[in-house]
PDB file with one MODEL, atoms N, CA, C and O in Angstrom:
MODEL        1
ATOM      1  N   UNK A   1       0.834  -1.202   0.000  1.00  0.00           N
ATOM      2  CA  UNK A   1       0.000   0.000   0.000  1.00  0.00           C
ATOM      3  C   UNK A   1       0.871   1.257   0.000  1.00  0.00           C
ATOM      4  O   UNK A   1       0.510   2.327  -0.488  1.00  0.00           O
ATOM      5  N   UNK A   2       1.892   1.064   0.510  1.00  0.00           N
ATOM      6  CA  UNK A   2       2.854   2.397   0.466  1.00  0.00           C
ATOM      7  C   UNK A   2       3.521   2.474  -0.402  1.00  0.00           C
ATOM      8  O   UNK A   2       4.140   3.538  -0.372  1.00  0.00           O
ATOM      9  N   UNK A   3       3.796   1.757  -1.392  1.00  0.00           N
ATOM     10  CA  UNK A   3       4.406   1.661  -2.310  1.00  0.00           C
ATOM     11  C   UNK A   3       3.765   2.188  -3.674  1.00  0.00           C
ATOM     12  O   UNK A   3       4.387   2.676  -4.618  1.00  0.00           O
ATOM     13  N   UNK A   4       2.318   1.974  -3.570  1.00  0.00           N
ATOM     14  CA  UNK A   4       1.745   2.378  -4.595  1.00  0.00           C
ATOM     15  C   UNK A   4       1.727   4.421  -4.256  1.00  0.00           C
ATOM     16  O   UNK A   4       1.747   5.258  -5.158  1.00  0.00           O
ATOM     17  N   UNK A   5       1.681   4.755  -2.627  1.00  0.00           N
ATOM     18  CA  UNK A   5       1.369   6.376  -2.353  1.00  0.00           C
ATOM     19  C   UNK A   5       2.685   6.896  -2.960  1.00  0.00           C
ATOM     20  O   UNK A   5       2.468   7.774  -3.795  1.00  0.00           O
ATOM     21  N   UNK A   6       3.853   6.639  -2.801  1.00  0.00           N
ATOM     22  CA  UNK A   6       4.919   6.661  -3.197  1.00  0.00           C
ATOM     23  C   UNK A   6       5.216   7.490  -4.476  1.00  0.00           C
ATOM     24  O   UNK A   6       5.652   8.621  -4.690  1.00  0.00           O
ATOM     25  N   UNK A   7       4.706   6.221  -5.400  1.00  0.00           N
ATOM     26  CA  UNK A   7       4.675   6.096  -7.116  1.00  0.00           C
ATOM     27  C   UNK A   7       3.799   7.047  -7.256  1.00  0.00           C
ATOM     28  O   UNK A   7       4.199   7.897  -8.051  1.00  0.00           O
ATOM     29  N   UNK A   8       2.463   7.326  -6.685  1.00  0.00           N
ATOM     30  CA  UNK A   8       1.748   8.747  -7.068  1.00  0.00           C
ATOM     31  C   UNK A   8       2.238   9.764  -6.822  1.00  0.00           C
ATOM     32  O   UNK A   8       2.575  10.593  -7.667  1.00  0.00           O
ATOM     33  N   UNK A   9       2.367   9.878  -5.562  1.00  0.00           N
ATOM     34  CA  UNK A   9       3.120  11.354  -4.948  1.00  0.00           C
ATOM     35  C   UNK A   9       3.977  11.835  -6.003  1.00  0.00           C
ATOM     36  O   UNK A   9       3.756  12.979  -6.400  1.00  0.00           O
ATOM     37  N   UNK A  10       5.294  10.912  -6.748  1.00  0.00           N
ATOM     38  CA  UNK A  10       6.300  11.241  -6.947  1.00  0.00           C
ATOM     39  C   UNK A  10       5.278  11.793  -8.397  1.00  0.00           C
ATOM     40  O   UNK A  10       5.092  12.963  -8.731  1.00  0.00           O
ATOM     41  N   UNK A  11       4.612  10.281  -9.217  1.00  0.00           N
ATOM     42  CA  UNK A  11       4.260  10.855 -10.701  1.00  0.00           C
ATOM     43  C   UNK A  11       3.686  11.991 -10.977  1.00  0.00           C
ATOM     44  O   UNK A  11       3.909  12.723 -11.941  1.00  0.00           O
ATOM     45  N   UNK A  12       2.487  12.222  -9.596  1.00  0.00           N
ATOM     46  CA  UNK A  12       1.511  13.183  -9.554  1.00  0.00           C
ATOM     47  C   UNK A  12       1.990  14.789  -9.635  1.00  0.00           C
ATOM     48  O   UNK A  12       1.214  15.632 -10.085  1.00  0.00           O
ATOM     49  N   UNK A  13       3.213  15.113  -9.206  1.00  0.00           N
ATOM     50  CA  UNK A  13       4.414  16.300  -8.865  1.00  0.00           C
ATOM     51  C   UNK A  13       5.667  15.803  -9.693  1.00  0.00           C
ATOM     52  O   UNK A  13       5.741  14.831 -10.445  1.00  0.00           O
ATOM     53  N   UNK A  14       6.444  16.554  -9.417  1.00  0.00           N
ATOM     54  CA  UNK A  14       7.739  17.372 -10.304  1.00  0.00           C
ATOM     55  C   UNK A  14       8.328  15.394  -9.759  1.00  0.00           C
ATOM     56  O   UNK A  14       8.202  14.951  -8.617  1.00  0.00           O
ATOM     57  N   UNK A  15       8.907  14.624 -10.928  1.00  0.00           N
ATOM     58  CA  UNK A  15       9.466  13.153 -10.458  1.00  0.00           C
ATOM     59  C   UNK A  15      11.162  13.523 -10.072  1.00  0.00           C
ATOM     60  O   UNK A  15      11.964  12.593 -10.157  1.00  0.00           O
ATOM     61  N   UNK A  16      11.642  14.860  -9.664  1.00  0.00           N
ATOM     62  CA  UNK A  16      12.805  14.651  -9.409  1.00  0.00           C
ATOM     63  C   UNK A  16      12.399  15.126  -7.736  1.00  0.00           C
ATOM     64  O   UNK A  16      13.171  14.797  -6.836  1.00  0.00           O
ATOM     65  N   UNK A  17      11.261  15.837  -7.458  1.00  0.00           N
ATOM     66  CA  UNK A  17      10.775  15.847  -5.854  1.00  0.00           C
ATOM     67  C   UNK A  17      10.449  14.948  -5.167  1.00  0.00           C
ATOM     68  O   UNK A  17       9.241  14.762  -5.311  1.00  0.00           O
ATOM     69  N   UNK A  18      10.904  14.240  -4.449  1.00  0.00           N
ATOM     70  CA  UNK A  18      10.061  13.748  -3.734  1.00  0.00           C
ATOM     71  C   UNK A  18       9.319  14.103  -2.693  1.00  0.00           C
ATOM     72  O   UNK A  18       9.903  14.815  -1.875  1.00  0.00           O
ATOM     73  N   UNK A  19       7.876  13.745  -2.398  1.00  0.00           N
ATOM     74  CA  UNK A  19       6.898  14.410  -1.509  1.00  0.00           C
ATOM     75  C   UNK A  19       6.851  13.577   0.028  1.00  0.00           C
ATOM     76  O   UNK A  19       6.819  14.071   1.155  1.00  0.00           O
ATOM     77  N   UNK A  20       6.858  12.392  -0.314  1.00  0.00           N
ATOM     78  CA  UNK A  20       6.557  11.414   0.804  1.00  0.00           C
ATOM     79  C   UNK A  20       7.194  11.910   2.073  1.00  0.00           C
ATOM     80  O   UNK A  20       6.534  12.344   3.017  1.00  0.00           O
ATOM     81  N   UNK A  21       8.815  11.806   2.050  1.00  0.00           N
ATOM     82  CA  UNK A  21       9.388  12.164   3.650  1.00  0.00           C
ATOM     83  C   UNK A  21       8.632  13.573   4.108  1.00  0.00           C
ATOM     84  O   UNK A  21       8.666  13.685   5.333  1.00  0.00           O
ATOM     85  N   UNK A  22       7.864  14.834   3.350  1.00  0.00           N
ATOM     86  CA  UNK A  22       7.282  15.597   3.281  1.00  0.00           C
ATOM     87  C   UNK A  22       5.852  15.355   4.564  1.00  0.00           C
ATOM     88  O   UNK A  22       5.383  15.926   5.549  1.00  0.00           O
ATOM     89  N   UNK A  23       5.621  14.086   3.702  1.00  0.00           N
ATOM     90  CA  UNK A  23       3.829  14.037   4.148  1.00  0.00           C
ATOM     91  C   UNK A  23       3.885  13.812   5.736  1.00  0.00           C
ATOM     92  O   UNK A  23       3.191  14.458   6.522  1.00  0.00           O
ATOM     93  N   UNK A  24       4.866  12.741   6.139  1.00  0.00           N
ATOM     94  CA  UNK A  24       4.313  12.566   7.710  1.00  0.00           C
ATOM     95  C   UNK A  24       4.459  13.420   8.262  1.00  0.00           C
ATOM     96  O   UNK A  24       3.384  13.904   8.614  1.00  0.00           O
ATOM     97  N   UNK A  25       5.604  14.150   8.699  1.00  0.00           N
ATOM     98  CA  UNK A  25       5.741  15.581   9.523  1.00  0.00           C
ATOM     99  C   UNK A  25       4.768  16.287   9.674  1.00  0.00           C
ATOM    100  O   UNK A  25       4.432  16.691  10.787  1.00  0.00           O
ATOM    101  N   UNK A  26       3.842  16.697   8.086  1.00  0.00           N
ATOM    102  CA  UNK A  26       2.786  17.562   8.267  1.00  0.00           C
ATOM    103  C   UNK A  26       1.678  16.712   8.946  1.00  0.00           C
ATOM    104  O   UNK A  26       0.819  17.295   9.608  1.00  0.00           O
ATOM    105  N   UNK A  27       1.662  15.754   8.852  1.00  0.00           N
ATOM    106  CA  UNK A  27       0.103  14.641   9.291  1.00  0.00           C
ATOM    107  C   UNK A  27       0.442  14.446  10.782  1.00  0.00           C
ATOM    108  O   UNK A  27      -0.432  14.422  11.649  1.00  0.00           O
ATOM    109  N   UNK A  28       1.756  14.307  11.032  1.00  0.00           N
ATOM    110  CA  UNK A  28       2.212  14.106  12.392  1.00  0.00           C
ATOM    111  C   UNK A  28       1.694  15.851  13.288  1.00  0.00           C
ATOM    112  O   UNK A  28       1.087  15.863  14.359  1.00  0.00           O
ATOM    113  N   UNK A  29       2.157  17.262  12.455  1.00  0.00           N
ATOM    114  CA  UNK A  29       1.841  18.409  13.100  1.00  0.00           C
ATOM    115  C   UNK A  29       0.561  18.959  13.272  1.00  0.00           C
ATOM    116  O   UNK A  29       0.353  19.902  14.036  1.00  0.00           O
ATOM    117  N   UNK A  30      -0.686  18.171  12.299  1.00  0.00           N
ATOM    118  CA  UNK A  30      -1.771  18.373  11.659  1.00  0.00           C
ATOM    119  C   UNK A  30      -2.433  17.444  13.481  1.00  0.00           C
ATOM    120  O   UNK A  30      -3.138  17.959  14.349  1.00  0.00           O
ATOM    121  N   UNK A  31      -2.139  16.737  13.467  1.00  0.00           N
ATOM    122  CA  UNK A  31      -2.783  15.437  14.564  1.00  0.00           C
ATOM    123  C   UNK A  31      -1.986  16.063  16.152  1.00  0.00           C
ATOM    124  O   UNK A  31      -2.181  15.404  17.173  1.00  0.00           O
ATOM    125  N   UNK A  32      -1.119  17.339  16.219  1.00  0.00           N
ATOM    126  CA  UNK A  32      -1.033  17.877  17.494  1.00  0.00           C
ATOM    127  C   UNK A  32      -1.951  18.698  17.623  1.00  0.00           C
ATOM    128  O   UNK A  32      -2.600  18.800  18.664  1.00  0.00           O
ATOM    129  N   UNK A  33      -2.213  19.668  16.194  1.00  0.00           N
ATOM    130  CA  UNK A  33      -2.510  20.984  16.493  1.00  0.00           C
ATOM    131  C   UNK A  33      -4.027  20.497  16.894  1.00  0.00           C
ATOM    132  O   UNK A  33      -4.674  21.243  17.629  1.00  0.00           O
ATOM    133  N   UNK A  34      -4.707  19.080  16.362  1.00  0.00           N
ATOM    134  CA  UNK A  34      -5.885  19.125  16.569  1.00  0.00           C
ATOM    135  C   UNK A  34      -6.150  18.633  17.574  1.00  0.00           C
ATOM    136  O   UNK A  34      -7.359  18.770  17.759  1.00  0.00           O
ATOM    137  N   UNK A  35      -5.449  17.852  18.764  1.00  0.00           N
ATOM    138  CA  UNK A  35      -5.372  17.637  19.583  1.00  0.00           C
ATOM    139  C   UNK A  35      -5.065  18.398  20.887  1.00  0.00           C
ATOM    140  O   UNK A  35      -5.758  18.279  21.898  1.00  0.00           O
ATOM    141  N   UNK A  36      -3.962  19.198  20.791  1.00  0.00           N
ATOM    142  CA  UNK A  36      -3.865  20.732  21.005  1.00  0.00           C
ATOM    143  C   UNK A  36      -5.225  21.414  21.201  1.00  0.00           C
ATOM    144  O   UNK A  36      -5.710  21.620  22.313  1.00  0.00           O
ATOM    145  N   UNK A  37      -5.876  21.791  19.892  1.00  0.00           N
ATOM    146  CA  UNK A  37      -7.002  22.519  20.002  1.00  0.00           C
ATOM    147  C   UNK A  37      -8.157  21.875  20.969  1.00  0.00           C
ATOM    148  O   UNK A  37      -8.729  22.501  21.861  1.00  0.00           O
ATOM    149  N   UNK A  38      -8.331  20.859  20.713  1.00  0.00           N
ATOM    150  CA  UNK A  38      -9.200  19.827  22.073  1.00  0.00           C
ATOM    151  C   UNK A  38      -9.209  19.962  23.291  1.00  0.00           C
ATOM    152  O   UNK A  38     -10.244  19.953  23.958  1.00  0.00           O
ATOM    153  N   UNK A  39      -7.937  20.121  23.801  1.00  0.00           N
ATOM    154  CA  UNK A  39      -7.338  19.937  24.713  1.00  0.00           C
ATOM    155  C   UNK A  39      -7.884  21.449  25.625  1.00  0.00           C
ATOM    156  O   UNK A  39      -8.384  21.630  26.736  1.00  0.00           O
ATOM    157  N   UNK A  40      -7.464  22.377  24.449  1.00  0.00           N
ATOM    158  CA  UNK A  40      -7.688  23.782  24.619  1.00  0.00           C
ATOM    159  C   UNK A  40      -9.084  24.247  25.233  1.00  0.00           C
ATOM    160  O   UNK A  40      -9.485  24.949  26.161  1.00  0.00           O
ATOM    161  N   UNK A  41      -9.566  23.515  24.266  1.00  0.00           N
ATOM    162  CA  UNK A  41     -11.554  23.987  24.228  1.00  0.00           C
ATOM    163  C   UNK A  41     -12.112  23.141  25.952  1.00  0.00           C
ATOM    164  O   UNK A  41     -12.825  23.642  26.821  1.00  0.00           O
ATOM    165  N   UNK A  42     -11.528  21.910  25.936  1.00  0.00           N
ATOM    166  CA  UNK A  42     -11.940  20.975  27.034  1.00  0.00           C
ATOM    167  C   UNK A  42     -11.464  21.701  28.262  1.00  0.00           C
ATOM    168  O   UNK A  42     -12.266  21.753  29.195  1.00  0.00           O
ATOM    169  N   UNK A  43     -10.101  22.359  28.439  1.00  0.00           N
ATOM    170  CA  UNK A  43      -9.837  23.041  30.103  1.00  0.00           C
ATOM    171  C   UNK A  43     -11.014  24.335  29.634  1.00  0.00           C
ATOM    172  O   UNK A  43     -11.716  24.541  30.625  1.00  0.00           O
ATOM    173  N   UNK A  44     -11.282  24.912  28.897  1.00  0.00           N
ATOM    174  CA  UNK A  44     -12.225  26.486  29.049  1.00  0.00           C
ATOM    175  C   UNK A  44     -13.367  25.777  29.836  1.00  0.00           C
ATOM    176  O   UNK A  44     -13.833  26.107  30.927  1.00  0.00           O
ATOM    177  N   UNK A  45     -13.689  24.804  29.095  1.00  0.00           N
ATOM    178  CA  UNK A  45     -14.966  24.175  29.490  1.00  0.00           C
ATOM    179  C   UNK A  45     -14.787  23.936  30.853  1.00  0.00           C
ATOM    180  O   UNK A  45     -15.611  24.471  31.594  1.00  0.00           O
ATOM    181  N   UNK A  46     -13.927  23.274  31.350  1.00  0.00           N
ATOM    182  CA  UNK A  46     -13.551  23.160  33.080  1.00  0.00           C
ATOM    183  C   UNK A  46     -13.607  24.421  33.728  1.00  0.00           C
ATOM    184  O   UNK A  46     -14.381  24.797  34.608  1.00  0.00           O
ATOM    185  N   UNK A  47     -12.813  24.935  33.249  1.00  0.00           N
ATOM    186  CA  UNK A  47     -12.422  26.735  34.076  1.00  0.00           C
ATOM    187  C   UNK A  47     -13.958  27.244  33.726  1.00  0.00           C
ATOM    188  O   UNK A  47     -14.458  27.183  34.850  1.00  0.00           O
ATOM    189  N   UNK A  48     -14.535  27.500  33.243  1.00  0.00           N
ATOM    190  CA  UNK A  48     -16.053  28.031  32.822  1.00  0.00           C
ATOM    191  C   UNK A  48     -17.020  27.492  33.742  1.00  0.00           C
ATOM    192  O   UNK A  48     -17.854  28.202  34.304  1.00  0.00           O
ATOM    193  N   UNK A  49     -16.876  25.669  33.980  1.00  0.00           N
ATOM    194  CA  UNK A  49     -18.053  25.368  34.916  1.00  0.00           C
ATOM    195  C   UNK A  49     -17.227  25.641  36.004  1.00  0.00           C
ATOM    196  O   UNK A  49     -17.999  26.388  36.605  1.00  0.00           O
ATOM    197  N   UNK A  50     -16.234  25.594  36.706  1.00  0.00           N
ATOM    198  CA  UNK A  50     -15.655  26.022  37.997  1.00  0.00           C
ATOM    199  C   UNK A  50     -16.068  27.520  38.111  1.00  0.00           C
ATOM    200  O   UNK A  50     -16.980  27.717  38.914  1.00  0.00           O
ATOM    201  N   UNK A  51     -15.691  28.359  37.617  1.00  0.00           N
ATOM    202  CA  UNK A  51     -16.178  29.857  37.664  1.00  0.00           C
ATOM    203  C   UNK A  51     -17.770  29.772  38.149  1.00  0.00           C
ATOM    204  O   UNK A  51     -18.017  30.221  39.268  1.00  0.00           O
ATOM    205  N   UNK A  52     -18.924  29.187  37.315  1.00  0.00           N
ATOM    206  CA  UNK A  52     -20.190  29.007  37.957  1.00  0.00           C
ATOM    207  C   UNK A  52     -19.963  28.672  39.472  1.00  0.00           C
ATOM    208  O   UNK A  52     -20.927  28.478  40.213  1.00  0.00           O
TER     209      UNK A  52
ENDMDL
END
């Protein structure tokens, strides 16, 4: 299966770029920030019903 994302990435864009070592970093920073943001919204929600 990775082998075939590979062969697209590369055909799909410029074939002397490669994209792949590219992709996880962002999917890896993409899966903090949204977790991050969760994280964020869930303490307001605490601090908000404590304040009541």
């Amino acid at each position: 299966m990775k082998n075939t994302q590979t062969t697209a990435a590369t055909t799909s864009a410029n074939p002397n770029l490669d994209i792949t070592p590219l992709i996880m970093p962002i999917s890896y920073s993409l899966a903090t920030v949204i977790v991050l943001a969760g994280l964020g919204a869930f303490l307001r929600q605490l601090f908000n019903l404590g304040k009541d």
